[in-house]
C-alpha angles and dihedrals in degrees: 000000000000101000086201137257113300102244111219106256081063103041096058089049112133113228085252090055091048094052094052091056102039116100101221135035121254115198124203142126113237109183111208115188108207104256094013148080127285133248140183132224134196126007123307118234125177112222120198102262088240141015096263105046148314106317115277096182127059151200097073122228105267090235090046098068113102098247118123112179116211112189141159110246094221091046115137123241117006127297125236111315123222111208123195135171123184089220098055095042086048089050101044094045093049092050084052093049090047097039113025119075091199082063099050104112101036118122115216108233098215082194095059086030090055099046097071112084119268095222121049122279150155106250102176086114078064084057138083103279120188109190099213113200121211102240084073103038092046115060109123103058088202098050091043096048093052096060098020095092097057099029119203139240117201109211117196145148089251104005117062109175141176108188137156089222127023098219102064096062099096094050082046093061099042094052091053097042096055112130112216120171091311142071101212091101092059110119115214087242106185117245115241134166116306080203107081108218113263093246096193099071111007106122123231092001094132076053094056104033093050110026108181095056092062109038094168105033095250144111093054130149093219098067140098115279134148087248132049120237120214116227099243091051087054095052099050086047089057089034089052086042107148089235102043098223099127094051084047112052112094102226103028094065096046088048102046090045091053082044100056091038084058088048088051097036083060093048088055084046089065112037086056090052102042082056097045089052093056090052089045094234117154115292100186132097094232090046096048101055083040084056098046090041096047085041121028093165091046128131085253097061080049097049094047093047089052097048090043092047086067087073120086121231088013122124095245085045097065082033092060094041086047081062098049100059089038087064089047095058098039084051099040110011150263105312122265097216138025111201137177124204107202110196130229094202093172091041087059097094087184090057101042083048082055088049101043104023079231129124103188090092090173094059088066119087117225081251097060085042095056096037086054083056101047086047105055111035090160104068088030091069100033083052095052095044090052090043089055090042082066107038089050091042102051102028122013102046084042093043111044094021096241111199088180139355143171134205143166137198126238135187135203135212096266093050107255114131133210142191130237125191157145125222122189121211146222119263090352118146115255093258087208094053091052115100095228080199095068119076093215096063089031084060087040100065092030088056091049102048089050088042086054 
């Protein structure tokens, strides 16, 4: 399971140079705020690179490769920059052809090969480009004011996108894309697969969806081995990798998340209907939306909210953990205290020590600090759940003698992440039984919670 060590022609790849020599087409959304962390929306699919089969010949055409930037012409600083160089592209696509099995049979096109520039260059001006003006990206003030300070780019193997809110890009590129009496709105979209790539067995496809990761075509889940490896192993294997390149490539580890919740989505899938089956409860699609629409109250509606709550950051998911704490006040009580832990990831000189093997914490600028954060979310949040384990652990639970409690953890645009929760405490008075009328139960809670 080592996928090798990342020689050095495929480790300073740009994410450009990556897509112009990858054999199939990942798409995903990844969100950057500038200055902040990423983030990913929807599900990920992988389409053919072109109608007949999985590309033979790379490099790609420059204005072939699924990137579309959408950006305010008064924004401020410069939008995400797509450098290419004709050298590093040629290097990295003949190590693949000598050493990658999954490459063997591409054929380098020296025309399309020829027509990126030889030094290195940004080349997003080459690329499809949408103005959008911001009389149709702003039209909700609250909304705009609440992301325009920071503004936002959306990086993505076929969206790149600079917006002030995140929410207005699809009505930005519909409005651009309209089509009126004329064609000369049409972009020269490049044609791929109508056919997604069945992403479940088909061998070698990480490799040749994200090149640079796999230089040598192994290390994958999907080949042939004597034991089978679950997804989510897997996953934790790439994300624990020595040389962090997985965890810090910002698509991979969108796509390979989205990936392993689907697998397990599936799992989920089933075992409901392997269950359903037994109890000889209708198995079909159209049954099944006649059943939910006749019942909404049925068995069934349960059934399907319990099996989907298992899945984090899904709707049945906060709705299970609402619950939770609901029981738990109905049981104990209302809470005695609400707190908030705010983090100070680059102030954290052991965790910047984890992210950079360095210990001179000080010879380090904020901006390297913060860039360590932002590119390596993995071990940033690991770190901070540990980091709260402990302090609740040590502190909080000895200290304030905690008999429940219940958190979640929270993340903003720009990446930091907090912490909201409620603790409930030993020998404290139930603060919704108390008559806040009264003085006596007003001295009461006031005494305790100074006492505390």
């Amino acid at each position: 399971m080592d996928p090798g060590d990342q020689p050095i022609m495929l480790k300073i790849l740009t994410q450009v140079e990556e897509m112009l020599i990858a054999r199939v087409n990942p798409i995903l959304q990844v969100t950057h705020t500038i200055g902040g962390q990423y983030k990913y929306n929807d599900h990920t699919i992988s389409f053919p690179q072109d109608i007949q089969n999985i590309a033979t010949m790379l490099p790609h055409k420059l204005g072939d490769i699924d990137v579309l930037i959408v950006h305010r012409p008064q924004a401020q600083g410069n939008y995400y920059e797509c450098y290419i160089s004709r050298g590093r592209v040629m290097d990295a696509l003949q190590y693949k052809v000598k050493y990658d099995p999954y490459y063997k049979d591409v054929s380098i096109n020296y025309n399309n090969l020829n027509q990126i520039p030889k030094e290195r260059t940004d080349v997003k001006s080459m690329l499809h480009t949408i103005e959008a003006n911001d009389d149709v990206m702003v039209t909700n003030s609250e909304d705009a004011d609440e992301d325009q300070d920071e503004g936002m780019i959306t990086n993505s193997s076929s969206f790149i996108l600079h917006l002030p809110n995140e929410h207005r890009e699809l009505q930005i590129i519909k409005k651009t894309l309209e089509i009126e009496d004329t064609t000369d709105n049409i972009i020269d979209w490049r044609e791929i697969g109508l056919t997604p790539i069945n992403e479940y067995n088909t061998e070698g496809l990480l490799n040749i969806a994200f090149p640079t990761l796999f230089p040598n075509g192994i290390g994958l889940q999907i080949q042939p081995r004597t034991r089978e490896i679950k997804m989510h192993e897997y996953v934790l294997h790439l994300m624990q990798f020595h040389d962090q390149r997985f965890g810090q490539h910002p698509r991979f580890r969108y796509y390979i998340y989205n990936l392993m919740m689907r697998h397990w989505s599936q799992s989920l899938a089933k075992n409901f209907m392997k269950k359903n089956v037994e109890e000889h409860l209708s198995t079909t699609i159209e049954n099944l939306h006649a059943h939910l629409k006749e019942l909404p109250d049925s068995q069934l509606a349960a059934e399907l909210l319990h099996f989907g709550s298992t899945m984090r950051g899904t709707r049945p998911y906060w709705n299970k953990c609402r619950l939770e704490l609901t029981n738990m006040i109905n049981q104990i009580g209302s809470p005695v205290l609400f707190f908030t832990l705010s983090v100070t990831n680059t102030k954290w000189p052991d965790l910047q020590q984890l992210l950079t093997n360095n210990m001179e914490l000080s010879m380090h600028s904020n901006k390297h600090r913060l860039e360590n954060v932002i590119n390596n979310p993995h071990i940033t949040s690991l770190y901070l759940h540990q980091r709260l384990t402990i302090f609740h652990e040590e502190v909080i639970e000895k200290l304030l003698g905690v008999i429940d409690y219940w958190y979640r953890y929270e993340w903003q645009h720009r990446g930091t992440a907090h912490v909201h929760g409620f603790l409930w405490l030993q020998d404290s008075p139930y603060m919704d039984k108390l008559d806040w009328e009264n003085n006596e139960d007003v001295d009461k809670a006031i005494f305790f919670l100074i006492s505390t």
